[in-house]
C-alpha positions in Angstrom: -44.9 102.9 -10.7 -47.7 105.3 -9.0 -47.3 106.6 -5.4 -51.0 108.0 -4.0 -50.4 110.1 -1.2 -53.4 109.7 1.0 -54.5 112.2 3.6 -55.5 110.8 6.3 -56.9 113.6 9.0 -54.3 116.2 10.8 -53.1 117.1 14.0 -53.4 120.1 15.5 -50.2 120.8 17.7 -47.7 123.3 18.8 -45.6 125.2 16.0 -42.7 124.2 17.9 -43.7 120.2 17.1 -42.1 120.9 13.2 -39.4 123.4 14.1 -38.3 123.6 17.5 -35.1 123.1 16.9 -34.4 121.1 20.5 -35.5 118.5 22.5 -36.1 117.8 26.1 -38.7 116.2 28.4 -39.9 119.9 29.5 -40.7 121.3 25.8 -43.0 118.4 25.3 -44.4 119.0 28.3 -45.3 122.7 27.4 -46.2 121.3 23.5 -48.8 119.3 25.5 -50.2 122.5 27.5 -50.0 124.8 23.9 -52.9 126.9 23.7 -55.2 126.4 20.5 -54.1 129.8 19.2 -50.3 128.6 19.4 -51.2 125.8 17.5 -51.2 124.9 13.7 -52.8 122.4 11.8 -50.6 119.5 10.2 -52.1 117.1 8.0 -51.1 113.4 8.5 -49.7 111.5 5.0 -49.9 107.9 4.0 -48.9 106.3 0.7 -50.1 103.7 -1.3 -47.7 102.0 -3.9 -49.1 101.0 -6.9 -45.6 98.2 -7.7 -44.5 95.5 -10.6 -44.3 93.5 -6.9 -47.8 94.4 -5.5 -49.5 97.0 -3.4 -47.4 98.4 -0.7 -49.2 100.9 1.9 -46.7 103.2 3.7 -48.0 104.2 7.5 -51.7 104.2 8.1 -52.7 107.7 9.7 -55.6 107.7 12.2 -57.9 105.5 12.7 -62.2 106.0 12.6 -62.6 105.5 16.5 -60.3 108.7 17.1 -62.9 110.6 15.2 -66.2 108.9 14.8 -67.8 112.0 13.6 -65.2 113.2 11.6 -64.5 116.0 13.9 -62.1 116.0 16.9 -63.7 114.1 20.0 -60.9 114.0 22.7 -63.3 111.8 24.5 -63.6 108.8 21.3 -59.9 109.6 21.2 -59.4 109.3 24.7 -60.5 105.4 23.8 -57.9 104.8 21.9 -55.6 107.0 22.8 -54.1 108.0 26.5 -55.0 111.3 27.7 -51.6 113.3 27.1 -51.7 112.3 23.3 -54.9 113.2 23.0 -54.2 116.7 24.2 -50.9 116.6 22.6 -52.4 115.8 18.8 -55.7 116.9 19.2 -56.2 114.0 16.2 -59.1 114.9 13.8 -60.4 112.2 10.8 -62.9 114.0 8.3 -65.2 111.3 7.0 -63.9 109.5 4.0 -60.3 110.2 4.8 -59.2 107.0 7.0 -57.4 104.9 5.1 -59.3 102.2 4.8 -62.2 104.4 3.2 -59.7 105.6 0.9 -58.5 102.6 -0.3 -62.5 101.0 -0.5 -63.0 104.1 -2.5 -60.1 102.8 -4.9 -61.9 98.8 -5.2 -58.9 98.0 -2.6 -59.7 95.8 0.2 -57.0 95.4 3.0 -56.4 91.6 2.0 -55.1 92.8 -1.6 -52.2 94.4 0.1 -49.2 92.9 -0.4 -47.0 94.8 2.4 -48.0 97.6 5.3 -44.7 99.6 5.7 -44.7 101.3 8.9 -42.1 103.8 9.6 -41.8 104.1 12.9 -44.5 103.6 15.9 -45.9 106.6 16.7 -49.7 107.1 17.1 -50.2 109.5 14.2 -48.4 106.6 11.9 -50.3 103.5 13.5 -53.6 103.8 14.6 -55.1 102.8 11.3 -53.7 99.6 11.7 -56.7 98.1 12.8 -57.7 98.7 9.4 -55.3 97.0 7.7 -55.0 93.4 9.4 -56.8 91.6 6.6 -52.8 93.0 4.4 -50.5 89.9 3.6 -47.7 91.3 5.5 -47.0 94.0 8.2 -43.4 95.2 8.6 -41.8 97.7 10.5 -37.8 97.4 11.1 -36.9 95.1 14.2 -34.4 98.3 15.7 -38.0 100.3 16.4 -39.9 97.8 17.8 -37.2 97.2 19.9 -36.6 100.7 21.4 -40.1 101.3 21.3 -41.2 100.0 24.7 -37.4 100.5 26.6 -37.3 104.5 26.2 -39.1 107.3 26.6 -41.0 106.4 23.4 -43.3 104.3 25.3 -44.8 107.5 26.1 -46.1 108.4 22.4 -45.9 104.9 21.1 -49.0 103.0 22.8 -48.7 99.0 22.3 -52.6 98.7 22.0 -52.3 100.3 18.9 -50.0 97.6 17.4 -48.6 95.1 20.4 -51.7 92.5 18.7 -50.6 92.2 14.8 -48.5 90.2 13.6 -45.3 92.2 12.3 -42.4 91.1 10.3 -39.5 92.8 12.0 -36.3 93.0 9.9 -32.7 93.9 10.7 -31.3 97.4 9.4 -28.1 95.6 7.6 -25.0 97.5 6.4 -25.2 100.0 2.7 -23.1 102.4 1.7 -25.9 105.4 2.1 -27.8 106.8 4.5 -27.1 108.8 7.7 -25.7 105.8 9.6 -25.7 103.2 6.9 -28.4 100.9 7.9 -30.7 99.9 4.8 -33.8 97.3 5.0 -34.1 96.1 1.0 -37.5 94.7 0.8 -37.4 92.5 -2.1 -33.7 92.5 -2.3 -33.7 94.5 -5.6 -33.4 98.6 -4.2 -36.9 99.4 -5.3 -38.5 99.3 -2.2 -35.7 100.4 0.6 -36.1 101.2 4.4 -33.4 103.5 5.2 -32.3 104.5 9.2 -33.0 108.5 9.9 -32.2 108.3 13.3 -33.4 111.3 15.8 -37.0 111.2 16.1 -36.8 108.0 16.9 -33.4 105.6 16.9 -35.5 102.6 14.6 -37.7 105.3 12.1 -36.8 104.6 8.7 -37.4 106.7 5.6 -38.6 104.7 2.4 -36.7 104.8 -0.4 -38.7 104.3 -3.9 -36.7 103.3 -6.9 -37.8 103.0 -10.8 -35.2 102.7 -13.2 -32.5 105.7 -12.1 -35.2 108.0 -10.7 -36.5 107.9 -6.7 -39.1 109.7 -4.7 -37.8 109.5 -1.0 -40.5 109.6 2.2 -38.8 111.0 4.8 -41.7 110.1 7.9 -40.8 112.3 10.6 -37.0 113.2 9.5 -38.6 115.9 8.4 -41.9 117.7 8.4 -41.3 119.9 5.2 -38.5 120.9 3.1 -38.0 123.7 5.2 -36.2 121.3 8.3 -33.4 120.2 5.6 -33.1 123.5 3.6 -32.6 125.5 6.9 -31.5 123.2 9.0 -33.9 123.3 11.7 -34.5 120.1 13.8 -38.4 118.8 14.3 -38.8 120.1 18.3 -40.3 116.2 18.9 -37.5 113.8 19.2 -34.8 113.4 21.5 -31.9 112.6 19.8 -31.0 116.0 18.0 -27.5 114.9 16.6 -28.7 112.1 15.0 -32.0 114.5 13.6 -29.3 116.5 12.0 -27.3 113.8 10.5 -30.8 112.8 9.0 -31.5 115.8 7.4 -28.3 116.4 5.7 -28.7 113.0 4.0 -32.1 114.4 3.2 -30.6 117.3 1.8 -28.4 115.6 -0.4 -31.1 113.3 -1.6 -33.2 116.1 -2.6 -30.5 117.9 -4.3 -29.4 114.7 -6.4 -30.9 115.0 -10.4 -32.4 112.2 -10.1 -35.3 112.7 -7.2 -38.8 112.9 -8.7 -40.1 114.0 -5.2 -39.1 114.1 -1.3 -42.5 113.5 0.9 -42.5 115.0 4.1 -45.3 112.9 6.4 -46.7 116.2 7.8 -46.2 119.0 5.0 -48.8 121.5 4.9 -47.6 122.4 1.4 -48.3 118.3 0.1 -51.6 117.8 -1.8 -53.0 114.3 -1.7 -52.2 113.2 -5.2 -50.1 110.6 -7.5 -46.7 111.0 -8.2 -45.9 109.0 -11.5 -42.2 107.1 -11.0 
């Protein structure tokens, strides 16, 4: 089994976005009014899965419109995209790095994926959806879609960027891991599993990726590098930080276990697009 982690463009944001360590309506607001010399750069992950069940595509980064040029246009963004995300992200797509041009690059059309994971709704994890509607099947877990439009979520997590495809929306159902216990199984076999990291949002799931006894784990937004789990420090853009820390001890723990190949943080500066062999 091969995992391709894909680059797909960056966000430019406030240092306090991976480490801030708390969460309320008024830090966001300042994260959205962050100078550009309080920002840092963040690159956006997603992953292709080359496996024995098909081609699986985990989150889709941004999508070409945001960044026609390949350089960051907060007025094509602003067509996508409402105002306070643009400002917020400040989203930037090099040319050849949407993820549709990475997976032409590879001979891979959307219509020869099997699956579109999506771990949760925000923009930075959607927009390149519109890519992908030619893929055999779209899922994303039923407990995010749900929440997405009835909290303050709604506010990062605009329907026109997925509201139109049709999604398969699974139940989280009962396991004996995981923060809260709440595992999706894919194909019913624990190679492919969608496990409930409550915090940054209540539906975002990691993905859990089996081969034999060894796993690599994705954590989406759980955590933005090793650094949340190994000091403890909460991403600053959520809003349920007891939950975020219940997430990252099970991350912990996963990464500690002998048998993780690999724990892939959605936004780790450190993370090279690559394959990791499983």
């Amino acid at each position: 089994m091969k995992i391709h982690v894909l680059r797909c463009g960056s966000i430019r944001v406030s240092e306090t976005v991976p480490f801030g360590n708390r969460i309320d309506l008024r830090d966001s607001a300042r994260q959205l009014a962050e100078s550009d010399r309080k920002r840092i750069t963040l690159p956006v992950f997603a992953y292709l899965i080359e496996h024995h069940k098909g081609l699986i595509l985990v989150d889709t980064g941004w999508c070409r419109e945001i960044s026609p040029e390949g350089v960051y246009d907060p007025q094509a963004a602003a067509k996508v995209l409402p105002t306070h995300l643009v400002r917020f992200f400040h989203p930037l797509l090099p040319a050849g790095e949407a993820v549709h041009e990475q997976l032409a690059a590879r001979g891979i059309r959307p219509g020869d994926l099997d699956c579109v994971l999506l771990t949760h709704l925000d923009a930075d994890h959607v927009a390149g959806l519109r890519h992908m509607c030619g893929a055999k099947r779209i899922v994303v877990p039923e407990y995010e879609y749900y929440w997405s439009c009835r909290t303050v979520y709604k506010l990062r997590q605009p329907q026109s960027l997925w509201i139109q495809y049709p999604m398969e929306r699974p139940f989280y159902h009962g396991a004996t891991f995981g923060p809260n216990h709440w595992v999706i199984d894919l194909f019913g076999d624990e190679s492919v599993q969608l496990v409930n990291v409550p915090g940054h949002t209540e539906g975002q799931a990691a993905v859990l990726i089996r081969n034999g006894g060894k796993f690599v784990l994705l954590t989406a937004d759980a955590a933005f590098s090793p650094r949340n789990w190994q000091e403890m420090i909460t991403p600053g853009y959520g809003f349920g930080r007891g939950w975020q820390v219940k997430s990252l001890r099970w991350i912990a723990e996963m990464a500690d276990d002998p048998d993780c190949v690999k724990v892939l943080c959605s936004h780790d500066p450190e993370t090279e697009p690559g394959i990791v062999s499983l």
